[in-house]
C-alpha positions as CSV (number, residue, x, y, z in Angstrom):
1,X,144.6,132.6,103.1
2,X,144.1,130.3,105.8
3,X,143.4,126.6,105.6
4,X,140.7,125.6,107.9
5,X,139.3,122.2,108.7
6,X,135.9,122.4,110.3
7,X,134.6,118.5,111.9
8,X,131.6,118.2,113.6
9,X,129.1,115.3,112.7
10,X,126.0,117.8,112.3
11,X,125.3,118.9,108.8
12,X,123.4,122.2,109.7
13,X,126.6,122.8,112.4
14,X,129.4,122.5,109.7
15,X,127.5,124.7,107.2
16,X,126.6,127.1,109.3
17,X,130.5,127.8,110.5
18,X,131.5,127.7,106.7
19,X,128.8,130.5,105.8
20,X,129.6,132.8,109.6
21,X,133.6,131.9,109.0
22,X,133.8,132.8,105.3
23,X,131.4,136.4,106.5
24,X,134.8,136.7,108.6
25,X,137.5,136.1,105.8
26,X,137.6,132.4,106.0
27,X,137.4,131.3,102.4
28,X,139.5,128.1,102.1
29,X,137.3,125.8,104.1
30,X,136.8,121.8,104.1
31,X,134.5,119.8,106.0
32,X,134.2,116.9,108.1
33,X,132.0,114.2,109.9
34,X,133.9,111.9,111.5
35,X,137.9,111.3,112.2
36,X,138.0,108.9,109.4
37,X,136.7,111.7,107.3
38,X,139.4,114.3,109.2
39,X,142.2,112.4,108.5
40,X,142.1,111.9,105.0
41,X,141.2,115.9,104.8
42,X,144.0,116.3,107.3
43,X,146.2,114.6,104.9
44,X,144.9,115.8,101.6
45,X,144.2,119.4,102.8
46,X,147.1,119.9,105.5
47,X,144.8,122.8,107.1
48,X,146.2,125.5,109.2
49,X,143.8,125.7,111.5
50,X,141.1,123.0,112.6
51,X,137.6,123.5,114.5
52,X,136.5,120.1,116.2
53,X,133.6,118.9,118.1
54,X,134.1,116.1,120.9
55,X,131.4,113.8,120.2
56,X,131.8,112.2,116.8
57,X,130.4,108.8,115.3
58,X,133.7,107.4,115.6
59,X,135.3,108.8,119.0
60,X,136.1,111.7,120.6
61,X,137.1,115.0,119.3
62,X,140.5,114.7,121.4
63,X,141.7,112.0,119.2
64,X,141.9,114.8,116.6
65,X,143.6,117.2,118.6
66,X,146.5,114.4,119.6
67,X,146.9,113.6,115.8
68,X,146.8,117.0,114.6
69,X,149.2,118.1,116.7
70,X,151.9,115.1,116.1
71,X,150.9,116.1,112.1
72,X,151.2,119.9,112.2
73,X,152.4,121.4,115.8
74,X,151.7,125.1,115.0
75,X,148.1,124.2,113.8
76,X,145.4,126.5,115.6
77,X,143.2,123.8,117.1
78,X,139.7,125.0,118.4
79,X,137.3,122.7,120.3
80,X,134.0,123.9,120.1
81,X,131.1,121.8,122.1
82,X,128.1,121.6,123.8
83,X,130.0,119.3,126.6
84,X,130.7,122.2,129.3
85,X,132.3,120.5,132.7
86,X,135.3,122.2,133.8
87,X,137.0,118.7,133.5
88,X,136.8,118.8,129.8
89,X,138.7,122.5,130.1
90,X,142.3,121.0,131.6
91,X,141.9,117.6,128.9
92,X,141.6,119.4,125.8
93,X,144.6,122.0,127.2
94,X,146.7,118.7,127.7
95,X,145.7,117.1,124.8
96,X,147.0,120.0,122.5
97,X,144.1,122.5,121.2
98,X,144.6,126.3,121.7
99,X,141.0,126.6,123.2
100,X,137.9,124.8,124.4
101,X,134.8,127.0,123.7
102,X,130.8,126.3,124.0
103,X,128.9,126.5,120.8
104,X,127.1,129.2,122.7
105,X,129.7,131.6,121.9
106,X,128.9,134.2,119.1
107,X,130.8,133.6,115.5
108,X,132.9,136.7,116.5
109,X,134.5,135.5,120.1
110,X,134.9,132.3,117.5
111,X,136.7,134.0,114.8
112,X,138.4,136.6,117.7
113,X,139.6,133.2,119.5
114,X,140.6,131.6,116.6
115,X,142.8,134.4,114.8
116,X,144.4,134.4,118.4
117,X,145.6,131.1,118.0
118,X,146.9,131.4,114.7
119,X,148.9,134.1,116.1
120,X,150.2,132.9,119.5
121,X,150.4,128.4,118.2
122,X,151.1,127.8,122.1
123,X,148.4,129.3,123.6
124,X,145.3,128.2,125.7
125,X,141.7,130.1,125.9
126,X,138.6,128.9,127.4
127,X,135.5,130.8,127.9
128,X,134.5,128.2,130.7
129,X,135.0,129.1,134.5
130,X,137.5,126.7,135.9
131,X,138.4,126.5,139.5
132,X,142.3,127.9,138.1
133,X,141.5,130.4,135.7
134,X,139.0,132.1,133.5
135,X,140.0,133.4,130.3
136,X,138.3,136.5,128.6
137,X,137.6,136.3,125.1
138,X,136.8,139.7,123.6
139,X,135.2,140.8,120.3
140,X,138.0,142.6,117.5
141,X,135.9,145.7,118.7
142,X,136.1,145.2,122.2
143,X,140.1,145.0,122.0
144,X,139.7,148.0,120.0
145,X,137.8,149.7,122.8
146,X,140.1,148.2,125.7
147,X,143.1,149.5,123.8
148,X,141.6,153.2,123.9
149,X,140.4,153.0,127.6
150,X,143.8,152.3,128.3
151,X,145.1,155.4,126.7
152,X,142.6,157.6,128.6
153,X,140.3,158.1,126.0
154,X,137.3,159.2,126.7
155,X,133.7,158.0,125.2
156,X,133.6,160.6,122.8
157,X,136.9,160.3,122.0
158,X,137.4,156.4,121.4
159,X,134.0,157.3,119.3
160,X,136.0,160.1,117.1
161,X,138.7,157.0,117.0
162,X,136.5,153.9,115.9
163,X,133.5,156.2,113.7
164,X,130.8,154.8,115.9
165,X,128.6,156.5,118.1
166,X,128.9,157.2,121.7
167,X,125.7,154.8,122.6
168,X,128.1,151.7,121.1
169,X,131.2,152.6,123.2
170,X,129.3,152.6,125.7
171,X,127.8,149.4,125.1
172,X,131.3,147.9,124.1
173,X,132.1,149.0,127.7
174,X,129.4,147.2,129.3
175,X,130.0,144.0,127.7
176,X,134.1,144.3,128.7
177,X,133.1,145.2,132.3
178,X,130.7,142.2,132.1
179,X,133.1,140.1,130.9
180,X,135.7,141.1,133.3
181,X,133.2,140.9,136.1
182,X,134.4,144.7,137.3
183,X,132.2,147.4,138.0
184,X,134.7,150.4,136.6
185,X,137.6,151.0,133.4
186,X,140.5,151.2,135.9
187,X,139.9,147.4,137.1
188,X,139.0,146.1,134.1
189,X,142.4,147.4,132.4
190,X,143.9,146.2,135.9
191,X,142.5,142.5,135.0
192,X,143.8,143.1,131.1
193,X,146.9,144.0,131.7
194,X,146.9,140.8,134.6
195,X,145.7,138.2,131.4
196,X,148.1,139.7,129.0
197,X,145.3,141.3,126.8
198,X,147.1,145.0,127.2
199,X,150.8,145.4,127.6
């Protein structure tokens, strides 16, 4: 089980990631409103794995990251917030969190990001376009899918592979192409294999 901090100062925010994490497997969840309030569940709790917002009562999000990461260097630190200048992208990478996502993202590019950073503790993903690099952040399905169209596989045959129908590989396609910003399979697992998302 995997201790997770979630801090953000809006009740109907932190609640709502407790309910759409725990749908996903995360069970062992504390809350917080403010950095005062993160550091004493930072202390008590020692989570694994900690979702911030940046604007808090009492200063920025990035004040968590920096003490989180002095506290626990292989925590899986996720800033999630409606702040979305590219600026904001290359501070929170410096400042120590895996990722910097919008609260626009769906709960599974969330959970998809943040089981990534559990897994790689020295990684960086952000959704946002930067003027360096753009990182693609694809559903547990999706990788599924992208793993299969590397092979070859055909629609029907990553459908036979997955039990779903060919309408949903098809629209798991789509939304990889989109993502990638390709118009065809070969480029997209091109641009995969480029970001390190196939071997």
């Amino acid at each position: 089980m995997v201790r997770l901090l979630v801090i953000d100062d809006h009740d109907v925010v932190r609640q709502g990631l407790v309910s759409a994490l725990g749908a996903h497997g995360f069970t062992l969840i504390e809350t917080a409103a403010t950095i005062k309030q993160a550091r004493a569940k930072i202390a008590a709790f020692n989570p694994q794995a900690v979702i911030v917002d940046l604007n808090l009562p009492d200063g920025s999000g990035f004040e968590v990251v920096q003490w989180v990461r002095k506290c626990a260097p292989d925590a899986a630190i996720i800033i999630l917030s409606l702040n979305e200048p590219s600026q904001y992208v290359s501070i929170a990478r410096s400042s120590g969190a895996n990722a910097y996502l919008s609260k626009s993202q769906s709960i599974e590019e969330i959970v998809t990001t943040l089981n990534f950073a559990l897994m790689n503790p020295r990684s960086f993903t952000s959704t946002l376009n930067t003027r360096h690099d753009h990182t693609v952040v694809l559903t547990p399905r999706e990788v599924d899918v992208l793993h299969l169209m590397a092979k070859g596989a055909s629609n029907s045959e990553i459908s036979a592979n997955l039990y779903i129908s060919t309408s949903t590989v098809k629209t798991h396609i789509s939304s990889i192409l989109r993502k990638f910003d390709c118009g065809n399979r070969s480029t997209a697992i091109m641009k995969a294999r480029e970001k390190g998302l196939l071997l």
